[in-house]
C-alpha positions as CSV (number, residue, x, y, z in Angstrom):
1,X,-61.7,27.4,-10.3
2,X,-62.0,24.9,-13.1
3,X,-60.4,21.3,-12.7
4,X,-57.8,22.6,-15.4
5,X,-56.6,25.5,-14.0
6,X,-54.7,23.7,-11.5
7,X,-51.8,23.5,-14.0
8,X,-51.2,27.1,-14.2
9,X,-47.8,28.8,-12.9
10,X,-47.1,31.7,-11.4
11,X,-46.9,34.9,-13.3
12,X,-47.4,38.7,-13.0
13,X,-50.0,40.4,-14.7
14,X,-50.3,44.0,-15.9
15,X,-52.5,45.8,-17.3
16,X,-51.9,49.3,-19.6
17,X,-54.6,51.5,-21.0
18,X,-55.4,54.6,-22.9
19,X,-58.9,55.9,-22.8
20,X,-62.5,55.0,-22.8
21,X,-64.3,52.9,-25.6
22,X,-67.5,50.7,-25.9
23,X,-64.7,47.3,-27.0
24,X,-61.5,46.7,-27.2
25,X,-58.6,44.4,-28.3
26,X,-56.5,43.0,-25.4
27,X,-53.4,42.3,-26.5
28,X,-51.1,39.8,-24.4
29,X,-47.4,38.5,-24.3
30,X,-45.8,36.3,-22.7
31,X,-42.1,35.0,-21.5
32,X,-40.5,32.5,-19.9
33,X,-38.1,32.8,-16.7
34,X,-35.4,33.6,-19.3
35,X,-37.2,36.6,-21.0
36,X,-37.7,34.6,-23.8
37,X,-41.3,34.3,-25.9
38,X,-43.9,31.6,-25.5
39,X,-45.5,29.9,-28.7
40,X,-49.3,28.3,-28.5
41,X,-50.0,29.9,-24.6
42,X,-54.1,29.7,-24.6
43,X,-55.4,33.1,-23.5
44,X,-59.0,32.8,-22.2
45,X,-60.9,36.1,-21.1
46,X,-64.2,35.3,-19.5
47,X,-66.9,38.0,-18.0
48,X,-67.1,38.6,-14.7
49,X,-70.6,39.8,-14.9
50,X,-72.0,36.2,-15.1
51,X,-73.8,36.7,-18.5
52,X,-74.9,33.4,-19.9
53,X,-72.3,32.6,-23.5
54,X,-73.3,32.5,-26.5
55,X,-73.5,29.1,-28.3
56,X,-71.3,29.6,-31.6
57,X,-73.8,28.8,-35.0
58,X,-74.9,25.1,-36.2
59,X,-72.4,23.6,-37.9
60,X,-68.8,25.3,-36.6
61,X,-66.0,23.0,-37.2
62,X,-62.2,22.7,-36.5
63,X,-59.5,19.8,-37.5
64,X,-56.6,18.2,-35.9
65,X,-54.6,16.0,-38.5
66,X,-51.6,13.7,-37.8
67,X,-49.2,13.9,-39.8
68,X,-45.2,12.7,-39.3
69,X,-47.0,10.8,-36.5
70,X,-48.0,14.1,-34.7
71,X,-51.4,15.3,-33.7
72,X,-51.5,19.1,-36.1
73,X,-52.0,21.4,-34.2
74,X,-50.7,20.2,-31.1
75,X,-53.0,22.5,-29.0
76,X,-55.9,23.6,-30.2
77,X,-58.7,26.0,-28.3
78,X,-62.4,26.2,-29.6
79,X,-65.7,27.1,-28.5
80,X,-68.6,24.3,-26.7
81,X,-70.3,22.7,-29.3
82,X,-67.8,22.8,-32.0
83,X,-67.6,19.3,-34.3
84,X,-63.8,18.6,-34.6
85,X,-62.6,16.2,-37.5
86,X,-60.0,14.1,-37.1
87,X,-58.3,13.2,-40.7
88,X,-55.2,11.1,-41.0
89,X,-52.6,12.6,-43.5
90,X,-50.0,9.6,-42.4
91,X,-49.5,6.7,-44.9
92,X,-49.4,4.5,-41.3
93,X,-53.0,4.2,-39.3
94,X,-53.9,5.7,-36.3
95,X,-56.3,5.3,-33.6
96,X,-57.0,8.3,-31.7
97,X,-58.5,8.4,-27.7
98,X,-59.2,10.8,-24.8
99,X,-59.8,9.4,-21.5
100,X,-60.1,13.2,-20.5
101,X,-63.2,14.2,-18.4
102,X,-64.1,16.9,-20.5
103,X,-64.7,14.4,-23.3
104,X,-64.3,10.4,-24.0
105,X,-63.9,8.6,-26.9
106,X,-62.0,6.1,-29.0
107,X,-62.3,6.3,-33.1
108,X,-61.5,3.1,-34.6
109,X,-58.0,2.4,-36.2
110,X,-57.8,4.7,-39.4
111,X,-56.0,5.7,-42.5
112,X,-57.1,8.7,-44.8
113,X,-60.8,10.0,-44.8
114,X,-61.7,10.6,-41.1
115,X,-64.7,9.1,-39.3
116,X,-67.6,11.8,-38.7
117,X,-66.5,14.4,-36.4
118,X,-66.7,14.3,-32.3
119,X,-68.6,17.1,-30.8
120,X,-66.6,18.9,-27.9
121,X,-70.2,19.7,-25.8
122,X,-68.5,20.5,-22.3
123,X,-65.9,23.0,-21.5
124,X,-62.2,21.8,-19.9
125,X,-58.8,20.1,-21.4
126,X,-59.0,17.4,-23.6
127,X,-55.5,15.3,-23.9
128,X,-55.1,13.5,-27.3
129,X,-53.0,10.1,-27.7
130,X,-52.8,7.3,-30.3
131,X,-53.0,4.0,-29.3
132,X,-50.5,3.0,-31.7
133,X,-48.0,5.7,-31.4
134,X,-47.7,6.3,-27.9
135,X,-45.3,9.2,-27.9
136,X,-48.4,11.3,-29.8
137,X,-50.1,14.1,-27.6
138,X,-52.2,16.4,-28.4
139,X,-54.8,19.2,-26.6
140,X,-57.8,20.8,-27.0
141,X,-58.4,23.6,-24.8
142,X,-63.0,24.0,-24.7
143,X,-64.4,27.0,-23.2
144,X,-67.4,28.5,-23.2
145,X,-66.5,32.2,-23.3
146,X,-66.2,33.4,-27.4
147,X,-62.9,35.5,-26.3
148,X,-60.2,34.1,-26.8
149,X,-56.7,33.4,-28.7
150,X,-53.2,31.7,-28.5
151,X,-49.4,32.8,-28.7
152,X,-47.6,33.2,-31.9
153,X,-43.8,32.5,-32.3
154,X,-42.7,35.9,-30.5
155,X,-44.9,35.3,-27.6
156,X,-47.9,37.7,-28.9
157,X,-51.4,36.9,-28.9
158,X,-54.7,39.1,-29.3
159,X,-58.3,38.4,-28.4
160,X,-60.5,41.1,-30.3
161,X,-64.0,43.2,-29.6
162,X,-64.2,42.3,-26.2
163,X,-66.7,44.9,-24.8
164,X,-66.5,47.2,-22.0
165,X,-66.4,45.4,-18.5
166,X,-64.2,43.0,-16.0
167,X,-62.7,39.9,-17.1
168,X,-60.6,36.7,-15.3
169,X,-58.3,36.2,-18.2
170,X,-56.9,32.5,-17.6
171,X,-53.4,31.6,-19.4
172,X,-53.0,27.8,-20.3
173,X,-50.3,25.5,-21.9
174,X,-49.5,22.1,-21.0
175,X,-46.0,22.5,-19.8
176,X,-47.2,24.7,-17.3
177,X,-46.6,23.0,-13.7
178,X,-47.7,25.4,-11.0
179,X,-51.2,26.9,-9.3
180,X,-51.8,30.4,-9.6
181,X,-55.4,32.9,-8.3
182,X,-57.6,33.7,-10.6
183,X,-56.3,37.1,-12.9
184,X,-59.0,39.7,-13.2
185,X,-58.9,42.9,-15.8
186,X,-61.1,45.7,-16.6
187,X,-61.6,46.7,-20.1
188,X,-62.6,49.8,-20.3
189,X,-59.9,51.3,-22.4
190,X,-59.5,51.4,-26.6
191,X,-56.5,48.8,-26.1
192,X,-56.1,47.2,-23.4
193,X,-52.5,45.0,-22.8
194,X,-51.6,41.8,-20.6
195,X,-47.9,41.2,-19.9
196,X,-47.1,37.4,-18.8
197,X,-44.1,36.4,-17.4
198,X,-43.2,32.8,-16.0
199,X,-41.0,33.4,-12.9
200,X,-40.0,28.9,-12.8
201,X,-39.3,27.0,-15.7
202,X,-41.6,25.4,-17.9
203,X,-41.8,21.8,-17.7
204,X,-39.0,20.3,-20.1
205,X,-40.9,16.9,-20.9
206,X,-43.8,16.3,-23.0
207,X,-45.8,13.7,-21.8
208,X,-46.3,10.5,-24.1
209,X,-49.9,9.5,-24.4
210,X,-49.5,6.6,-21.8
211,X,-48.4,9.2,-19.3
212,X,-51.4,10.9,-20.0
213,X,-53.8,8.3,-19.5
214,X,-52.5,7.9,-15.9
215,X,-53.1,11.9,-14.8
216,X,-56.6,11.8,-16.8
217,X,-57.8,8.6,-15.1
């Protein structure tokens, strides 16, 4: 299990079908202990047939911003290798760090235009701060495996084309507490469906940066 699944809760897992096809969409949701929906949940679905991933093409790029003092998105997931940019649409500077393992750096204090862009070369969690603002955290989730997507505001989230075969699908957010196995699926179905629900209560308190850079030391 990878460092950053330790963080995951307990949940069931189901999984609905219909008939045979060579890919399929897996469509998920997912509640809370109160049956209500879950917004930016990282859904990961990775073969279990051990098939080396593909590296995504030369030159893939994402952005975080900060702006209002916030780190936009707040969580981001993207594949190994991508070059993330990180502009500042403030009118105050920032100075944005991870101590994370997954990846290390500190770009100087900054206003406007952003410094060339960090490449995210090893799979795991990668916490955010500002060590200006402390109360700034953000996350970007890395994976290697091309398959996967994140929760909209009703708790719905689809990862598409994923061919024929068994998959661990993990399920992420950072104000998950608790330690759950590994899930594993077969896709073998035109559209397949996972159905998460959180049986303890999501952590109520986002960490500030400096809390952060305890747990990731």
């Amino acid at each position: 299990m990878l460092p950053w699944l330790q963080a995951l809760p307990k949940l069931a897992l189901f999984l609905a079908t219909t008939r045979v096809c060579i890919a399929a969409d897996l469509q998920a949701h997912i509640d809370d202990d109160l049956g209500h929906p879950v917004a930016d949940v990282v859904f990961i679905a990775k073969s279990l047939t051990g098939e080396a991933p593909r590296m995504p093409a030369a030159g893939t790029t994402a952005i975080v911003d900060q702006l209002n003092k916030e780190f936009v998105p707040e969580i981001l997931v993207v594949r190994t290798g991508t070059a993330i940019l990180f502009p500042n649409s403030d009118a105050v500077a920032h100075q944005v760090y991870s101590f994370s393992e997954a990846k290390r750096f500190t770009l100087p204090l900054y206003r406007g235009r952003p410094y060339p862009p960090q490449i995210f070369g090893q799979a795991g969690i990668v916490t955010l701060g500002c060590n200006i603002h402390d109360h700034m955290v953000g996350y970007i989730v890395v994976t290697d495996s091309p398959y996967f997507a994140q929760s909209d505001a009703k708790g719905n989230a689809r990862i598409k084309n994923l061919p024929a075969g068994g998959y661990q699908v993990n399920v992420w957010h950072p104000r998950f507490g608790e330690t759950v196995p590994e899930q594993r699926i077969a896709v073998t179905e035109a559209d397949a469906t996972v159905k998460v629900h959180l049986t303890k209560p999501m952590q109520a308190k986002r960490l500030t940066s400096q809390d952060r850079r305890i747990r990731d030391y």
